[in-house]
Structure formats: structure tokens, C-alpha cells
Predicted model as a PDB file, atoms N, CA, C, CB and O in Angstrom, pLDDT in the B-factor column:
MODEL        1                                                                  
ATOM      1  N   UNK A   1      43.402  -5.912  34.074  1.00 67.00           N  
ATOM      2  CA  UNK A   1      43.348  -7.362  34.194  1.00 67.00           C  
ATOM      3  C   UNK A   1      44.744  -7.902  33.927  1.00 67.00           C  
ATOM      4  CB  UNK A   1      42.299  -7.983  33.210  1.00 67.00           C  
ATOM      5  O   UNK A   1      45.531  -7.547  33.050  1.00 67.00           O  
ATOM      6  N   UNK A   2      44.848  -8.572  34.602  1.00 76.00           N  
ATOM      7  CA  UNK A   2      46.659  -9.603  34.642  1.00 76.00           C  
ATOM      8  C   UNK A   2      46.032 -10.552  33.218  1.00 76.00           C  
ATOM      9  CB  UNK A   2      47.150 -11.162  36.814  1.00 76.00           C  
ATOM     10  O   UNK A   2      45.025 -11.134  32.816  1.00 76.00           O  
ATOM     11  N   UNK A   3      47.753 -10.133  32.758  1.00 79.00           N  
ATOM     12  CA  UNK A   3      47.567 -10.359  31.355  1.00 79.00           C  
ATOM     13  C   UNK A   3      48.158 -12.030  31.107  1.00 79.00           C  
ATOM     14  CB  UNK A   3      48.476  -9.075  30.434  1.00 79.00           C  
ATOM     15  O   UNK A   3      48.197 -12.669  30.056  1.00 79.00           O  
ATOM     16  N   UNK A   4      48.581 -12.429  32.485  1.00 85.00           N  
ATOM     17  CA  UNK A   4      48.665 -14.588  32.914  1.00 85.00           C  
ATOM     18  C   UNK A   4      47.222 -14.568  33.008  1.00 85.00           C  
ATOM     19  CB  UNK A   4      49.616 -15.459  34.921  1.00 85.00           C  
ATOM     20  O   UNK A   4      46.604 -15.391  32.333  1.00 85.00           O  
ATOM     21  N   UNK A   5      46.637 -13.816  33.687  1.00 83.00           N  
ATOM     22  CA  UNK A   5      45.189 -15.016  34.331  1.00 83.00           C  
ATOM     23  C   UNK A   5      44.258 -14.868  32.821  1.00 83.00           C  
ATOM     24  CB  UNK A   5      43.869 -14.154  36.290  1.00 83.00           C  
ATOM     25  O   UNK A   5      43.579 -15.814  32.421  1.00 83.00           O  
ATOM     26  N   UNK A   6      44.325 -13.806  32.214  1.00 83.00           N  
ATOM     27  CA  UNK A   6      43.470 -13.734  31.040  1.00 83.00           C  
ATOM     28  C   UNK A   6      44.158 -14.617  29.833  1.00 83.00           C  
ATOM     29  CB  UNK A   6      43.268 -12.144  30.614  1.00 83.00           C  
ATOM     30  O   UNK A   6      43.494 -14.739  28.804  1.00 83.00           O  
ATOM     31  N   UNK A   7      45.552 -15.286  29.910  1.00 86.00           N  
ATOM     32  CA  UNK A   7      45.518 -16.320  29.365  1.00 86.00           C  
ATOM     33  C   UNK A   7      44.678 -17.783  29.668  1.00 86.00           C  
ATOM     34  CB  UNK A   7      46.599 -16.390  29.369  1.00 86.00           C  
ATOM     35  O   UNK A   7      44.545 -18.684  28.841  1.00 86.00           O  
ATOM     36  N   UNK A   8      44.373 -17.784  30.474  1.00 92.00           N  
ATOM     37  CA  UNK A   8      44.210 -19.341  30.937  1.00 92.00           C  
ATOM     38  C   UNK A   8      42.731 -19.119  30.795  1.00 92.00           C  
ATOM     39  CB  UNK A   8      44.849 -19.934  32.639  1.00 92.00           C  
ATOM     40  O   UNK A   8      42.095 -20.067  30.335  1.00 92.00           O  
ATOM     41  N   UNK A   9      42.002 -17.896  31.150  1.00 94.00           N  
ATOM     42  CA  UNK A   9      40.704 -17.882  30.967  1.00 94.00           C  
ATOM     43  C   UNK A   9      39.630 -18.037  29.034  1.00 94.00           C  
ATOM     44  CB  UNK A   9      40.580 -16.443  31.782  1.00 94.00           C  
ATOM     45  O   UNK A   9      39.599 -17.387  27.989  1.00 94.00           O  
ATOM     46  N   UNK A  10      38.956 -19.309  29.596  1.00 96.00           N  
ATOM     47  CA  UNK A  10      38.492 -19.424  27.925  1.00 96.00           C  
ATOM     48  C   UNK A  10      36.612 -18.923  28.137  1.00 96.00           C  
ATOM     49  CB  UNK A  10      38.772 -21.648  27.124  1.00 96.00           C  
ATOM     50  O   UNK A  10      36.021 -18.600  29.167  1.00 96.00           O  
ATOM     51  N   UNK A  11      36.224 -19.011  27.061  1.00 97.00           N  
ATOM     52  CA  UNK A  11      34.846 -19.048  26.803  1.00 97.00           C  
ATOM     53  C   UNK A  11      34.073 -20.420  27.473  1.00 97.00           C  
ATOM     54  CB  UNK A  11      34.701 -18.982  25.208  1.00 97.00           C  
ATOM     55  O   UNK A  11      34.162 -21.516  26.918  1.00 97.00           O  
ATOM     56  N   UNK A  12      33.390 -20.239  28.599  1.00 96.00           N  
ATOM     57  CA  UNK A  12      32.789 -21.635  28.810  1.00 96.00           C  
ATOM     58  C   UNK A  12      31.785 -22.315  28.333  1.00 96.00           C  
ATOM     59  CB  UNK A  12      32.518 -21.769  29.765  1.00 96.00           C  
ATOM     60  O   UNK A  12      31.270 -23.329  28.805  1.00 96.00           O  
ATOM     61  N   UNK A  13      31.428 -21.546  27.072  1.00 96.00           N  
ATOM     62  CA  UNK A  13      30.440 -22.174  25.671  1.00 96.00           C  
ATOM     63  C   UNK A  13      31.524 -22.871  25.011  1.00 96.00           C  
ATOM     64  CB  UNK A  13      29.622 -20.888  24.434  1.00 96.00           C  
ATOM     65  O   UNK A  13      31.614 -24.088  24.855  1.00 96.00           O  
ATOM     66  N   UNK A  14      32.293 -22.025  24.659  1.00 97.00           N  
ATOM     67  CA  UNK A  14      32.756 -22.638  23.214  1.00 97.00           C  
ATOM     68  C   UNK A  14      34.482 -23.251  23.357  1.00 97.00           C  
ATOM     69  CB  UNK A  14      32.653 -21.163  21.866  1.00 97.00           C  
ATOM     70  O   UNK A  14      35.047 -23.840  22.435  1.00 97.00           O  
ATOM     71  N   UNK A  15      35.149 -22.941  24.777  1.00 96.00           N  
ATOM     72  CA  UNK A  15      36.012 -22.957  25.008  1.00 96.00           C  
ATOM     73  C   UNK A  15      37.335 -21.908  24.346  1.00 96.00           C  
ATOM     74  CB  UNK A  15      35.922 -24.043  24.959  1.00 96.00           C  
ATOM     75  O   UNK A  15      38.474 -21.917  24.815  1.00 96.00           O  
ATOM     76  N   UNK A  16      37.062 -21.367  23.619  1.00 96.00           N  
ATOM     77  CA  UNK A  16      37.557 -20.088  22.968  1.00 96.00           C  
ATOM     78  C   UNK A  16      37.984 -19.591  23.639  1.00 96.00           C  
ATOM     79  CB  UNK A  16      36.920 -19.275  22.410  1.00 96.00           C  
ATOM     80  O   UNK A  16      37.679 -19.735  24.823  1.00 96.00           O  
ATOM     81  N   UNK A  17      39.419 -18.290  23.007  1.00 94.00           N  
ATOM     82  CA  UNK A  17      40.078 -17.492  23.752  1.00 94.00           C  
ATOM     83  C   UNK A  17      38.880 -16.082  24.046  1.00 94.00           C  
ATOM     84  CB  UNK A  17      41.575 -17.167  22.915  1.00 94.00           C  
ATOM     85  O   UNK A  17      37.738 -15.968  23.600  1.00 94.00           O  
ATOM     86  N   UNK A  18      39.468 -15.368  24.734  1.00 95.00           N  
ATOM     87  CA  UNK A  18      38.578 -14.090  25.039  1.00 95.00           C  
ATOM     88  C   UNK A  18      39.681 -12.940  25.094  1.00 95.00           C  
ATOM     89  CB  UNK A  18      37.638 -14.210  26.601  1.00 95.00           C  
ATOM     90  O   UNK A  18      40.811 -13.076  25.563  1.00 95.00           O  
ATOM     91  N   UNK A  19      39.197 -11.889  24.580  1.00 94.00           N  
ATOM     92  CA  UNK A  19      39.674 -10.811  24.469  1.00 94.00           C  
ATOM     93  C   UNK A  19      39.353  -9.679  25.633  1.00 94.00           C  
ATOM     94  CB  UNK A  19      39.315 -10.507  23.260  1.00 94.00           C  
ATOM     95  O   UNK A  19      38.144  -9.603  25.857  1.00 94.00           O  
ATOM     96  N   UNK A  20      39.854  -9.129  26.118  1.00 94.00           N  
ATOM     97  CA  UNK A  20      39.858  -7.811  26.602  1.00 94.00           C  
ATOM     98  C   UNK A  20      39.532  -6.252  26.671  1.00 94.00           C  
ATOM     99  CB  UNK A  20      40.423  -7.813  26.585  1.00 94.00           C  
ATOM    100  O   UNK A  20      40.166  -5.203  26.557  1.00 94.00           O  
ATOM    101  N   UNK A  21      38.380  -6.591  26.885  1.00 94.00           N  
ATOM    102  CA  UNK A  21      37.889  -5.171  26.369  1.00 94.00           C  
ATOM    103  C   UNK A  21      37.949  -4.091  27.490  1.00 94.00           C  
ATOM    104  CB  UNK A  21      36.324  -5.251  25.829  1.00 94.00           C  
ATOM    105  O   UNK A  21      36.913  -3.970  28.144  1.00 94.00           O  
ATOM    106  N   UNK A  22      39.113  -3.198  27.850  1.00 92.00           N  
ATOM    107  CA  UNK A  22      39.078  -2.314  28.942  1.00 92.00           C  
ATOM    108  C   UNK A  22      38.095  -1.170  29.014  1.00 92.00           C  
ATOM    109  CB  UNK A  22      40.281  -1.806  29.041  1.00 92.00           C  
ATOM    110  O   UNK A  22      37.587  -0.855  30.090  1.00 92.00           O  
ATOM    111  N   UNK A  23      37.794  -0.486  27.783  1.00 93.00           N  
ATOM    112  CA  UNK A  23      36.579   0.328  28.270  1.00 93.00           C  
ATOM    113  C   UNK A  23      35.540  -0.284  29.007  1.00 93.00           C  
ATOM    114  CB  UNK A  23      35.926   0.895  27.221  1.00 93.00           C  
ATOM    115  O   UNK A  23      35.208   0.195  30.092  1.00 93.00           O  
ATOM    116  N   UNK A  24      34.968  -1.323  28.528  1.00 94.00           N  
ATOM    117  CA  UNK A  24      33.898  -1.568  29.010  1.00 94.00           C  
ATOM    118  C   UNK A  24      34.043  -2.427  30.655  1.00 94.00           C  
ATOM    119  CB  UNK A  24      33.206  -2.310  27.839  1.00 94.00           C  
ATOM    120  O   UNK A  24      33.137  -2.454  31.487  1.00 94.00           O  
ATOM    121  N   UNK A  25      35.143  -2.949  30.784  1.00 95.00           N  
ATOM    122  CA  UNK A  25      35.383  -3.793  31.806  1.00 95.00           C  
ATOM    123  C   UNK A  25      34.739  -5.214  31.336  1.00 95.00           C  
ATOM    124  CB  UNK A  25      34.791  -3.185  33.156  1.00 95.00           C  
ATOM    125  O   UNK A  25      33.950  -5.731  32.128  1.00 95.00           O  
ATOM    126  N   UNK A  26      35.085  -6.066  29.786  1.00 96.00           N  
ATOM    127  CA  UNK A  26      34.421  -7.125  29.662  1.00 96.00           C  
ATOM    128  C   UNK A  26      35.327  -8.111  28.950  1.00 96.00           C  
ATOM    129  CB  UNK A  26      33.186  -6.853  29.036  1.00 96.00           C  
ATOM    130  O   UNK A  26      36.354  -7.719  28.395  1.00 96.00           O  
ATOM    131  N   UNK A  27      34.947  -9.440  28.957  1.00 96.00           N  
ATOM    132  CA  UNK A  27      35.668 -10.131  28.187  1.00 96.00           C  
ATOM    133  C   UNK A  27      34.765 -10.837  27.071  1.00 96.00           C  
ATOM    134  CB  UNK A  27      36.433 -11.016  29.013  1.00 96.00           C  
ATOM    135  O   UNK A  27      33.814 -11.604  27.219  1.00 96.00           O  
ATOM    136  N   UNK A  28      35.313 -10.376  25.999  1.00 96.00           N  
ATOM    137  CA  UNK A  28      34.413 -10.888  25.004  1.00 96.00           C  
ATOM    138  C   UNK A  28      35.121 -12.002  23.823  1.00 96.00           C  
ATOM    139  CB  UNK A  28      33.814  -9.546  24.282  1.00 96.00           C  
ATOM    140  O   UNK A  28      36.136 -12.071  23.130  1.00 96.00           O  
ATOM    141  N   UNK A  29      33.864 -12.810  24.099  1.00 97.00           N  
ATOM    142  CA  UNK A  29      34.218 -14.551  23.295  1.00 97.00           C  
ATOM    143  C   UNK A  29      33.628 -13.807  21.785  1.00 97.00           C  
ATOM    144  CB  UNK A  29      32.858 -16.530  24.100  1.00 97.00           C  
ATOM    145  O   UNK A  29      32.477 -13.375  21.746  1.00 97.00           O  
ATOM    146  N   UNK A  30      34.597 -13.714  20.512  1.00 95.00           N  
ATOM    147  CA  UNK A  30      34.134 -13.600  19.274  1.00 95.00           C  
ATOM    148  C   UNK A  30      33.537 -14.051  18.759  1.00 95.00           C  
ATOM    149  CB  UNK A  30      34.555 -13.583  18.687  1.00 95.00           C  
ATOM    150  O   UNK A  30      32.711 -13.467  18.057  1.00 95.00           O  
ATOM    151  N   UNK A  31      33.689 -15.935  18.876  1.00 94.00           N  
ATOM    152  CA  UNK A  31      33.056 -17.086  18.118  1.00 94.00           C  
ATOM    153  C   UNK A  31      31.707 -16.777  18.676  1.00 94.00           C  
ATOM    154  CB  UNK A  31      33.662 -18.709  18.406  1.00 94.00           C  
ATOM    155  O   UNK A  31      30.862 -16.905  17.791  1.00 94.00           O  
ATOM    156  N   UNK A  32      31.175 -16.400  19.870  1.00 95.00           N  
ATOM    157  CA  UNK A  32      30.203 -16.738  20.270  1.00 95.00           C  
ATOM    158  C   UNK A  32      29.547 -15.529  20.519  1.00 95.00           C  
ATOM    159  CB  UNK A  32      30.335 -17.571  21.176  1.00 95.00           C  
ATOM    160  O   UNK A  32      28.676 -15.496  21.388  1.00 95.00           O  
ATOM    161  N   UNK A  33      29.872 -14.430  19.816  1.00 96.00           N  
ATOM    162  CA  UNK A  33      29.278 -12.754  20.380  1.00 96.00           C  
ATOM    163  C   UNK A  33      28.739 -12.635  21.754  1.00 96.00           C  
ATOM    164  CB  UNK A  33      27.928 -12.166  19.471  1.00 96.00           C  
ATOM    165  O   UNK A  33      27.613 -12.243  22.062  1.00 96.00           O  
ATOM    166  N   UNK A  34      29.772 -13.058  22.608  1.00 97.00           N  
ATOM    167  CA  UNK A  34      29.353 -12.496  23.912  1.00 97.00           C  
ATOM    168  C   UNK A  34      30.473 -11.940  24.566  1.00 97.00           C  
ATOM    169  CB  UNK A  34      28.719 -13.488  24.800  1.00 97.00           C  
ATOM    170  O   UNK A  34      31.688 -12.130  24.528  1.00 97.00           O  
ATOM    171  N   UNK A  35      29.301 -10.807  25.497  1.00 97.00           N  
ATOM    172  CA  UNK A  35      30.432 -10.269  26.808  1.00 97.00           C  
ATOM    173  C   UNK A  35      30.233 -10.789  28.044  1.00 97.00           C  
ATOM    174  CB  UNK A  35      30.398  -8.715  27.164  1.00 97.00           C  
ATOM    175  O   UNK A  35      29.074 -11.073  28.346  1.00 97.00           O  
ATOM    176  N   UNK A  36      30.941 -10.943  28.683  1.00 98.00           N  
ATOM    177  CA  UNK A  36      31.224 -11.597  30.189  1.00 98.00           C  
ATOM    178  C   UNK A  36      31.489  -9.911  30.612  1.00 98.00           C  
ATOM    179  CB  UNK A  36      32.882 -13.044  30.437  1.00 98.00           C  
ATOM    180  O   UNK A  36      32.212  -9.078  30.066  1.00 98.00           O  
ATOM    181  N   UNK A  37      30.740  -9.814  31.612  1.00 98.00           N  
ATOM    182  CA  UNK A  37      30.861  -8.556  32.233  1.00 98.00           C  
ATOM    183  C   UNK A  37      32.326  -9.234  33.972  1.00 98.00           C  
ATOM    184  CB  UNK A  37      28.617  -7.882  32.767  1.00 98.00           C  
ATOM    185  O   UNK A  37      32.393 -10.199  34.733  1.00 98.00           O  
ATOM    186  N   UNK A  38      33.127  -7.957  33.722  1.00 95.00           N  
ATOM    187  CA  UNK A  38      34.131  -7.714  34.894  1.00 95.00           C  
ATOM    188  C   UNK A  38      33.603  -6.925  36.341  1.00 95.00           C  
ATOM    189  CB  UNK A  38      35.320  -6.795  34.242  1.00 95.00           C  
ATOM    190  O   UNK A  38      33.550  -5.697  36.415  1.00 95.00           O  
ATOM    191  N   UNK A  39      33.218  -7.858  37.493  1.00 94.00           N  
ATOM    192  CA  UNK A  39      32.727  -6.633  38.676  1.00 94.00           C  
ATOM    193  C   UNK A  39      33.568  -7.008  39.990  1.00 94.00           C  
ATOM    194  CB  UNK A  39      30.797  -6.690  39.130  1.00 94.00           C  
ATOM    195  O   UNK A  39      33.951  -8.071  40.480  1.00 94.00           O  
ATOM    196  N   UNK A  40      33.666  -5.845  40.289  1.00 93.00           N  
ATOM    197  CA  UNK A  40      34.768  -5.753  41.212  1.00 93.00           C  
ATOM    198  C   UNK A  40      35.861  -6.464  40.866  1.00 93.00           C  
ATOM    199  CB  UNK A  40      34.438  -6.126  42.439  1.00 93.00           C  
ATOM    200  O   UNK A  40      36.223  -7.019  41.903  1.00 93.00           O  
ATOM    201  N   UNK A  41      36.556  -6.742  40.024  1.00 89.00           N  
ATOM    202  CA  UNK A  41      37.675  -7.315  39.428  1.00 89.00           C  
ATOM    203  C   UNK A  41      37.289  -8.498  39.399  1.00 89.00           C  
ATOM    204  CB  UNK A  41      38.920  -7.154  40.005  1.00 89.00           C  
ATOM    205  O   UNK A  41      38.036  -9.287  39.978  1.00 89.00           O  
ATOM    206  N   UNK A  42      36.466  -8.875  38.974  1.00 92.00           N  
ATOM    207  CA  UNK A  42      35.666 -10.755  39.041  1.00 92.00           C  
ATOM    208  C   UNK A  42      35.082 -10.858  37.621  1.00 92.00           C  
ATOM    209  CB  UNK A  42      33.967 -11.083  40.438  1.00 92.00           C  
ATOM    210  O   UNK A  42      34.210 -10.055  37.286  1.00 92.00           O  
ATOM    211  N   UNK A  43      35.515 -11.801  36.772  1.00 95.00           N  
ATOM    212  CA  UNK A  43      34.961 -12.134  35.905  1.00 95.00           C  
ATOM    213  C   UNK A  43      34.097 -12.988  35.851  1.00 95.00           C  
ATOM    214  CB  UNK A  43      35.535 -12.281  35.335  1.00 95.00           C  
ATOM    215  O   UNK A  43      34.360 -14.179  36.016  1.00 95.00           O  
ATOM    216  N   UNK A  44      32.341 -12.329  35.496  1.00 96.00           N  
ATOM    217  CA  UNK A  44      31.399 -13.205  35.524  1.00 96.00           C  
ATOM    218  C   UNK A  44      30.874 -13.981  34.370  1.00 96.00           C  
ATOM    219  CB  UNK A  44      30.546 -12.641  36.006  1.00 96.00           C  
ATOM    220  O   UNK A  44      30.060 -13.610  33.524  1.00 96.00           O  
ATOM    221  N   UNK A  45      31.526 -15.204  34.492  1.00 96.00           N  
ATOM    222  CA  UNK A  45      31.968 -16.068  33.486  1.00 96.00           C  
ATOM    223  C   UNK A  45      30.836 -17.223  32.940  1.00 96.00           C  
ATOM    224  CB  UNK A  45      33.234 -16.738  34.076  1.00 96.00           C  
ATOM    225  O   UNK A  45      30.912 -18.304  32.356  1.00 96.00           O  
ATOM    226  N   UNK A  46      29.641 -16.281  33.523  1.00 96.00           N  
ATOM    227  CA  UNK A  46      28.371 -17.756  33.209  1.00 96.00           C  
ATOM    228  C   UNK A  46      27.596 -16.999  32.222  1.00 96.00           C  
ATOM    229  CB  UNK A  46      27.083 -18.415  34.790  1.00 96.00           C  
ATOM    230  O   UNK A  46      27.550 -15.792  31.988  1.00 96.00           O  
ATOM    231  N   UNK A  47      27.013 -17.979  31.717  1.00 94.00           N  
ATOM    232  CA  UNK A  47      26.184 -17.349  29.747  1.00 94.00           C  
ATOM    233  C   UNK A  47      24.909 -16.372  30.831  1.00 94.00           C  
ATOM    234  CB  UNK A  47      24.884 -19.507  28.047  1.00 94.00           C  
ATOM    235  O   UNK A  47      24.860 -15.150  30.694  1.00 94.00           O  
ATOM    236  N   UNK A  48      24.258 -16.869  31.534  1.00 96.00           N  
ATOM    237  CA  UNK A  48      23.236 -16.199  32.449  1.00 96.00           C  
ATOM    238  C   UNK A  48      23.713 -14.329  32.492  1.00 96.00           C  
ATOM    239  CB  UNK A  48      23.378 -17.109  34.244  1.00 96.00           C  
ATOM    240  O   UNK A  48      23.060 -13.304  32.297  1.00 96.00           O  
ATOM    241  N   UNK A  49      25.289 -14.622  32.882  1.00 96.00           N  
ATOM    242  CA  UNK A  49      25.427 -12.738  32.842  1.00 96.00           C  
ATOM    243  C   UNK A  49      26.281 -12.104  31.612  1.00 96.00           C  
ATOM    244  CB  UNK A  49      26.379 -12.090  34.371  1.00 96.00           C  
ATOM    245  O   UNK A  49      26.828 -11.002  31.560  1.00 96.00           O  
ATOM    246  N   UNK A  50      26.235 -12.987  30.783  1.00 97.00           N  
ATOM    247  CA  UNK A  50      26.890 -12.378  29.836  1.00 97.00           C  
ATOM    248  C   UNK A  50      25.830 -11.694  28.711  1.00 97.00           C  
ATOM    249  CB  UNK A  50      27.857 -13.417  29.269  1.00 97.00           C  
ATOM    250  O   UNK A  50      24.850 -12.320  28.307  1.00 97.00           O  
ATOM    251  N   UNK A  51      26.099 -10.562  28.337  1.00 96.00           N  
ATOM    252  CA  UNK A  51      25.707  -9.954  27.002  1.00 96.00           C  
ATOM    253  C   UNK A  51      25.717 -10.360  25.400  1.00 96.00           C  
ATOM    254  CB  UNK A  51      26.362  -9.015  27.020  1.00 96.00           C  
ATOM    255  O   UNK A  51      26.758 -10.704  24.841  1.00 96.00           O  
ATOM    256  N   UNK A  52      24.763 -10.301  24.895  1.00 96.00           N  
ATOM    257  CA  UNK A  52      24.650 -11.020  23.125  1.00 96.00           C  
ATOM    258  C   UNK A  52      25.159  -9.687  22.583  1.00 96.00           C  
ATOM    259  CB  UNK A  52      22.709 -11.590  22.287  1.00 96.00           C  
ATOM    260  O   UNK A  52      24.477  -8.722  22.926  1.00 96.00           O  
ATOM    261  N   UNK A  53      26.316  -9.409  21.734  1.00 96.00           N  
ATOM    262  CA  UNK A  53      26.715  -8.608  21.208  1.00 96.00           C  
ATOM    263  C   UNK A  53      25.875  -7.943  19.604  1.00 96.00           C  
ATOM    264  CB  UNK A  53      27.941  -9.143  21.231  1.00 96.00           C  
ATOM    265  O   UNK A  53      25.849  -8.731  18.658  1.00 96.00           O  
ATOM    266  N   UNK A  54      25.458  -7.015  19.472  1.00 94.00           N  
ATOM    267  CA  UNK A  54      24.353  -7.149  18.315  1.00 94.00           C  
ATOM    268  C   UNK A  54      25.272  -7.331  17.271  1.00 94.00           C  
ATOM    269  CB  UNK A  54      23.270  -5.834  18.033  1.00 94.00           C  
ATOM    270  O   UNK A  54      26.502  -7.326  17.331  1.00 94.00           O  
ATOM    271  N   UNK A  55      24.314  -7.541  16.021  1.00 90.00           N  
ATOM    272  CA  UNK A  55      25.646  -7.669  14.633  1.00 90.00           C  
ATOM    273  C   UNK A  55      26.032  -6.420  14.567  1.00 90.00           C  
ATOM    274  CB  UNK A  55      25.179  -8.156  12.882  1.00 90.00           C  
ATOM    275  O   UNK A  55      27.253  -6.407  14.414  1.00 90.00           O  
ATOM    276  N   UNK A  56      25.482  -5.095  14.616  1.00 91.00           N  
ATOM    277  CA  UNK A  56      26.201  -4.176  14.869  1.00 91.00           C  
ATOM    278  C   UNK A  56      27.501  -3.592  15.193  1.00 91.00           C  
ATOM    279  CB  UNK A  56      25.820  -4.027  15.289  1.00 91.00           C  
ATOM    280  O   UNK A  56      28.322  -2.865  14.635  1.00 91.00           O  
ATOM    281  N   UNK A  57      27.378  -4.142  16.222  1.00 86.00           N  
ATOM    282  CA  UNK A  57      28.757  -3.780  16.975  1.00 86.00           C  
ATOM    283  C   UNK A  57      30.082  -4.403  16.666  1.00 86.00           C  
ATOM    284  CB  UNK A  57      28.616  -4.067  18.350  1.00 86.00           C  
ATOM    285  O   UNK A  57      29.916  -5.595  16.412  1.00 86.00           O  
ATOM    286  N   UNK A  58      31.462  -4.000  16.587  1.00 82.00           N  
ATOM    287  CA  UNK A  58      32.314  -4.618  16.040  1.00 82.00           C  
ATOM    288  C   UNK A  58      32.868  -5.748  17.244  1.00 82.00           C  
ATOM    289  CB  UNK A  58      33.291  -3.583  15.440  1.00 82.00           C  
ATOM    290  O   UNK A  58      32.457  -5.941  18.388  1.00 82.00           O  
ATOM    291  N   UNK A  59      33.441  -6.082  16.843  1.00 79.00           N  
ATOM    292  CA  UNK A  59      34.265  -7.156  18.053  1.00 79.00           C  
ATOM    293  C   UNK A  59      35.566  -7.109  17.171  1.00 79.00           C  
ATOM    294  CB  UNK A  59      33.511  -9.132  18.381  1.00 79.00           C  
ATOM    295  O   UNK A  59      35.834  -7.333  15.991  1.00 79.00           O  
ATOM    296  N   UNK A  60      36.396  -6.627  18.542  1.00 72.00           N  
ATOM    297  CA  UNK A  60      37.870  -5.999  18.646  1.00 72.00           C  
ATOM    298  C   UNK A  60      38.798  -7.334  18.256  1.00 72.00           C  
ATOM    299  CB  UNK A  60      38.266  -5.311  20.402  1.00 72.00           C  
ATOM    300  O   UNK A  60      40.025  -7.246  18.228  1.00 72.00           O  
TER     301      UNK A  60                                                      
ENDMDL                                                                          
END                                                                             
């Protein structure tokens, strides 16, 4: 992921920055434990496809 466009891209809940998660291909909002899944190089940026991160899991 181009490391300009993943500046400008925020959380569209919370407006928050998002982080980069390359294993998984996702961008994940901390404030808001979610992943935005990456397909075909497209970030799908709506709460509908994003993932609830469990408390489990760390966030990077």
C-alpha cells in the first residue's frame, strides 16, 4: 500500500488514523477495533465489511 494514500485515508466511524496491517492485507482503526479488509488493492472502507477485532487480539 502507498504509504501518501494511507495517509489521507481515516476511519469512517471515528475519523481516526488507520494502521497497516500487511499480513493480513487490512487496515485497522484502533479506537474502534476494526479491520477494513484490502481486495484487489481496494480498500473496503464501509463498517458493513469490516471485521470487530476480539479483545484478544493485539492491535499493532
Amino acid at each position: 500500500m502507498d504509504a501518501k494514500f494511507l495517509e489521507i485515508l481515516v476511519c469512517p466511524l471515528c475519523k481516526g488514523p488507520l494502521v497497516f496491517d500487511k499480513t493480513n492485507q487490512e487496515l485497522i482503526c484502533k479506537g474502534d477495533r476494526l479491520a477494513f479488509p484490502i481486495k484487489d488493492g481496494i480498500p473496503m472502507m464501509l463498517e458493513t465489511e469490516a471485521r470487530e477485532l476480539p479483545p484478544e487480539e493485539e492491535v499493532k
